[in-house]
C-alpha positions in Angstrom: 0.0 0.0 0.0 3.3 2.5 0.9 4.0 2.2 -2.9 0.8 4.0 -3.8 0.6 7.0 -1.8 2.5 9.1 -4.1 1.7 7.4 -7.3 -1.1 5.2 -8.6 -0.2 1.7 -9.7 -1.8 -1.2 -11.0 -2.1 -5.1 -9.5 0.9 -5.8 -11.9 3.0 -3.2 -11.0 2.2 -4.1 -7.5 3.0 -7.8 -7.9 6.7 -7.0 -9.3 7.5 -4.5 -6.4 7.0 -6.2 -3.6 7.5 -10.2 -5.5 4.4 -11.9 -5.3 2.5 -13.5 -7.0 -0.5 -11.3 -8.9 -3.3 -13.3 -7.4 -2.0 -12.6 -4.1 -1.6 -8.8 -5.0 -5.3 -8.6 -6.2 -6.5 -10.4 -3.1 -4.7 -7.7 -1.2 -6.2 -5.1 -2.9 -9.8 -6.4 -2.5 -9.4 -6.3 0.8 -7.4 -2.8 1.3 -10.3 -1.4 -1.1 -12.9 -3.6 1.4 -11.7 -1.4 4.5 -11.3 2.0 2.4 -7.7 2.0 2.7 -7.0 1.4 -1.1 -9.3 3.1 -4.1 -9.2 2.6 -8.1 -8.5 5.8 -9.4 -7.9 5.3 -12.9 -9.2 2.6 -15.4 -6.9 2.2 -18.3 -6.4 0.0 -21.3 -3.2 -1.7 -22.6 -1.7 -1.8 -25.8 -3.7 -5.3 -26.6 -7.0 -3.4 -25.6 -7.1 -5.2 -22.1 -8.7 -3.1 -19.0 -7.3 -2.5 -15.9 -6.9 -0.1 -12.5 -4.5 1.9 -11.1 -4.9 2.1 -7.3 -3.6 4.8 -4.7 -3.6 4.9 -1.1 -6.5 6.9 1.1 -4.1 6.4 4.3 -3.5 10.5 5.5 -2.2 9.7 8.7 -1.5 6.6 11.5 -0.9 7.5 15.1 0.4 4.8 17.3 -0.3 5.8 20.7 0.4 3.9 24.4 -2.6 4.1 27.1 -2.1 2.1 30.0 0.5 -0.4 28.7 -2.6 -0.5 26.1 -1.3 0.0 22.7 -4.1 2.1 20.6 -3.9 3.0 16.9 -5.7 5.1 14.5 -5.9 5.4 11.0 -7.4 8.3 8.9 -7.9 8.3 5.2 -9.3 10.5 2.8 -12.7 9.4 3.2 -12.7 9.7 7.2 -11.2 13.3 7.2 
């Protein structure tokens, strides 16, 4: 997800970056776009004609806090702000 907040990629760019396997990076993406972490920004075509989506990060801020020898943190993204 780190590799998106300052540029949109797509699941195959994804996949190469961080080595695995493109099944498991569109798994990851369902479920980063599941809990509004992750969003499809831009569709766009290939050369051959075939569709796909570039994805960037709605993460704005994480704050890892202590409480109590709790450990609390917080996410806000775009969509919570």
């Amino acid at each position: 997800m780190i590799a998106t907040t300052r540029k949109p990629l797509s699941a195959l760019e994804l996949s190469k970056k961080y080595e695995i396997p493109i099944s498991t990076a569109y798994r990851r993406i369902e479920e980063l776009t599941q809990s509004q972490l992750l969003v499809a920004v831009k569709p766009s075509r290939t050369k051959k004609g075939k569709w796909f989506e570039l994805y960037r990060c709605l993460v704005t801020r994480i704050v890892i806090s202590s409480e109590n020898g709790t450990l609390l943190i917080g996410i806000a993204n775009q969509k919570s702000i």
